[in-house]
N, C-alpha and C positions, 0 to 999 in steps of 0.2 A: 504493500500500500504506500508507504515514503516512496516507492522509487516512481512509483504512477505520480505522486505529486509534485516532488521533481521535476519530471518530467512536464506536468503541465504548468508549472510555476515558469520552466523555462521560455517555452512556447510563449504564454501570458507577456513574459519580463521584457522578449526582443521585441515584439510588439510596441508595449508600452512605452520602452525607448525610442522607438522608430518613431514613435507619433509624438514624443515631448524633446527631441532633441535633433531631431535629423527630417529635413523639407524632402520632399518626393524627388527635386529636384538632383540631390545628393548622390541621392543610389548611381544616378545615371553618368557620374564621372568619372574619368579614370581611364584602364585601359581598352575598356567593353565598348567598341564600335563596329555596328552591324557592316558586313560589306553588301556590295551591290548583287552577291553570288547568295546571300540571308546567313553566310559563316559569319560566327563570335569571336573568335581563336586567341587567347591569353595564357601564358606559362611560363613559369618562373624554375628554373634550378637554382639550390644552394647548399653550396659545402659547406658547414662549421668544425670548426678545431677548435681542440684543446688541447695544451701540452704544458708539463708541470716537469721542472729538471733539481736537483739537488745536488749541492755540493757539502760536505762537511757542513750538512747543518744538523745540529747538536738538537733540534725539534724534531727530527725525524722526515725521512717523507719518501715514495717514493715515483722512481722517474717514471712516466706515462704519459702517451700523445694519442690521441683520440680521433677520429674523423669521422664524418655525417654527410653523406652525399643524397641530397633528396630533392624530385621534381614534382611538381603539381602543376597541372595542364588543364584546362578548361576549351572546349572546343565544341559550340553552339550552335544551335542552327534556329532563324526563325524567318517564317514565310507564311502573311497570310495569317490562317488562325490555327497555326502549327508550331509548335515550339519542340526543341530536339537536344537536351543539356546532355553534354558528355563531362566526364572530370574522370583524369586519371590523378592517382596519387601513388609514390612510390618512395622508398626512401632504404638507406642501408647503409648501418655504421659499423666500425673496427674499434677494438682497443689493443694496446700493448705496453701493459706493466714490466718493468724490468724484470728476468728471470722466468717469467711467462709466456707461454705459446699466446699468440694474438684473436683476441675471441670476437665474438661478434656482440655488437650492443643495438644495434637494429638493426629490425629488417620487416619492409611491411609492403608491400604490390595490394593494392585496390582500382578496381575500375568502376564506374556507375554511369548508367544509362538512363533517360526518363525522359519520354516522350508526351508531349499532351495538346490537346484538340481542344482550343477557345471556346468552354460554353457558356462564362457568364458574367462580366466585371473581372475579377482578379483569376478567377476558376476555370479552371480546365480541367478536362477528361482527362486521363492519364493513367502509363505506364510503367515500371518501371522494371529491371535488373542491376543487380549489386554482384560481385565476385572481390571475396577476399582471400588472401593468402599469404606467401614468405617466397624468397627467393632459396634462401638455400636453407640448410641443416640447421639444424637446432639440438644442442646436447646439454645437460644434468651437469655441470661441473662443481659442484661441493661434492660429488661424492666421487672422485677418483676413476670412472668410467667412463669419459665423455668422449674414446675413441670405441667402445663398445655398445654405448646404448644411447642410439639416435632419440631422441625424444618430439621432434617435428621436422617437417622439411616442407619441398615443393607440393603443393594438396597434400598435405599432413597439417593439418587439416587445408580442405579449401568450402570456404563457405558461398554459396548462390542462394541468391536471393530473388524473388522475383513476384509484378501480381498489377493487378488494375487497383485504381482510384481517385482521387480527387486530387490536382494542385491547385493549391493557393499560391502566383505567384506575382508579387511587388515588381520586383526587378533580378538583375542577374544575380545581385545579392542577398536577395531576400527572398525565401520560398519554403513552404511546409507542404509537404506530398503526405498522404492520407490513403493506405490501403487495405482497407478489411477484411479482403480475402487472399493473401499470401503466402506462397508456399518457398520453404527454406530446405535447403538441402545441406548436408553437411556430410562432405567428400573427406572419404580415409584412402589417400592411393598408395596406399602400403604400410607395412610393418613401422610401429613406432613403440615405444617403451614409456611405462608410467612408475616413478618413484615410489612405494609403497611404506609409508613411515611404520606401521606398525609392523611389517613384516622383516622392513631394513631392507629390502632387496628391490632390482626391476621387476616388474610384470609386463610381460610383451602384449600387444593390442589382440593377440591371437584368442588370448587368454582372460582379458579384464576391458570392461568398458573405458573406450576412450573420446573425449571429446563428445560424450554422449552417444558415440556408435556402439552397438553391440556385439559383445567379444564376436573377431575372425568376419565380422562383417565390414563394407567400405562405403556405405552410406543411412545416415538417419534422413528419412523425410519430416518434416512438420507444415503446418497449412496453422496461422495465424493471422494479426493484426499489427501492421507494421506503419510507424511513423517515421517522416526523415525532415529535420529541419536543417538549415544553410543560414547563417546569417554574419555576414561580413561589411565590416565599420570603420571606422576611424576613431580611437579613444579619444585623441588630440591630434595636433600637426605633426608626419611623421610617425606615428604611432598607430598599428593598424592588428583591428583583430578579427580572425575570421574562426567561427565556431560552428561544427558539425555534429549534430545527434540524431542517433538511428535509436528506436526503441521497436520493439519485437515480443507480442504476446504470444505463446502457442493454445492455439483449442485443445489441442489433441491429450495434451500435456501438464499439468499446473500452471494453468493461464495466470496467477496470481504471481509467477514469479518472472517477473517484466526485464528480459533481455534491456541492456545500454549498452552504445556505445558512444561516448564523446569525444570531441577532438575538439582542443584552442590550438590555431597558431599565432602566436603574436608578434608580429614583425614590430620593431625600433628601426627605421631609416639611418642610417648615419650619411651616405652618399648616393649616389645612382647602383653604386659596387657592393658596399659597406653596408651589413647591418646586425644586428643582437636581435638573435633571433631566439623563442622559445616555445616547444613544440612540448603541450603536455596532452595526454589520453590516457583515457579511464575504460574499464572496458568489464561487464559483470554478465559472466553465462554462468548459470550454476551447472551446467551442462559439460563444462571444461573444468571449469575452479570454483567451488564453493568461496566466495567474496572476489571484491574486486583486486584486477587486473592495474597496475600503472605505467605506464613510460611520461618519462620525462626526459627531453632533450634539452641543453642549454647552452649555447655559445656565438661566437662572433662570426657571421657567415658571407659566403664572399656569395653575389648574388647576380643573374643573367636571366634578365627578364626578356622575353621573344614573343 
């Protein structure tokens, strides 16, 4: 029940902001210019470092450089009383502490699709497809096996998402998609291993539910009721935040326990090049992890907007 009000506290909040701080005229500035062809096309890559070095320091510390290479692409189309949002998002980082093999600190490939047909003021018909997933491996390292027991990969998992409904949408920045009949698929394509605290050992996916698939199986179906809202701002000058949540009930399933997932980015301008960037998400399936999920990214990013 909190995460249903969350949820609609949010929905509620960007709103409210929208109408006591930001003119209609607003949304529409920036890099979003329809071409003569109805393409929208805006995307930005950005790498952030971080890197810590120590000499004879009697505090302790030690050396590590870090890197975060991630692209987010938006690519549009509107013609008529047809609108056609595409958004890739992609991102994947490294670390390397001294005396450490180099791990990985991100890694996150998403695509979204959402089609919709003008039926009323802000409202459209609409569709939509979501695919989530990871670029490469993912292993267990506190526990001394991370060349033995894969723990996710490429579709390990991969999540599809898909269904008819209602858009509300303002502008390119502002939009809530509404679909009550949605069906989620969540893809096992192959062998992964789950940490088992009570038993102290792996248990291979052959053997124990993972990701909510059932043992030695490589897909759960669900058909529920799924929201997506977008809303991207200006806090002040140079200062930009752009916030994405999916929420996800199942029927089939304990509809009371409400799928999230958030995203902030919050971009700091420093130059056209230059900026301080801060990438945090939150992420709650009970279906994977009993409680929430976090990544937080934070550092200084060099920046190439197309």
């Amino acid at each position: 029940m909190k995460k249903i009000v969350f949820a609609l506290a949010f929905i509620l909040g960007v709103t409210v902001v929208n109408a006591q701080v930001l003119s209609e005229d607003s949304f529409n500035q920036g890099q979003y210019t329809v071409r003569p062809d109805g393409w929208i096309r805006a995307g930005n890559v950005t790498f952030l470092l971080n890197q810590s070095a120590f000499s004879n320091w009697l505090a302790g510390g030690e050396n590590n450089v870090a890197g975060n290479l991630g692209l987010n692409y938006d690519f549009n189309y509107k013609k008529g009383d047809w609108t056609w949002d595409n958004k890739i998002i992609a991102s994947y980082g490294l670390t390397k502490l001294k005396g450490q093999d180099t791990r990985k600190t991100d890694d996150r490939l998403e695509f979204n699709s959402l089609v919709g047909k003008k039926a009323s003021g802000y409202w459209s018909y609409s569709f939509f497809a979501n695919l989530r997933t990871q670029f490469t491996n993912g292993y267990d390292y506190p526990n001394d096996a991370a060349e033995e027991f894969q723990t996710s990969g490429f579709f390990k998992p991969a999540y599809v998402t898909f269904g008819p409904g209602m858009l509300w949408k303002r502008s390119e920045n502002l939009k809530v998609n509404l679909a009550p009949v949605t069906s989620k698929m969540t893809i096992l394509g192959g062998e992964v291993f789950t940490y088992d605290k009570g038993l102290g050992e792996f248990l291979s996916s052959d053997d124990v539910e993972t990701f909510g698939v059932d043992p030695g199986k490589s897909l759960r179906y669900e058909l529920g009721f799924y929201v997506e809202g977008y809303y991207k701002f200006n806090l002040m000058q140079n200062v930009s935040a752009e916030n994405i949540l999916n929420l996800y009930s199942n029927y089939l399933e304990d509809p009371q326990n409400v799928d999230i997932n958030y995203t902030l980015n919050l971009v700091m301008k420093i130059n056209d090049y230059l900026s301080t960037n801060l990438i945090f998400q939150t992420i709650y399936d009970d279906n994977a992890y009993q409680g929430f999920q976090i990544r937080e990214v934070f550092g200084l990013g060099v920046n190439f907007g197309f």
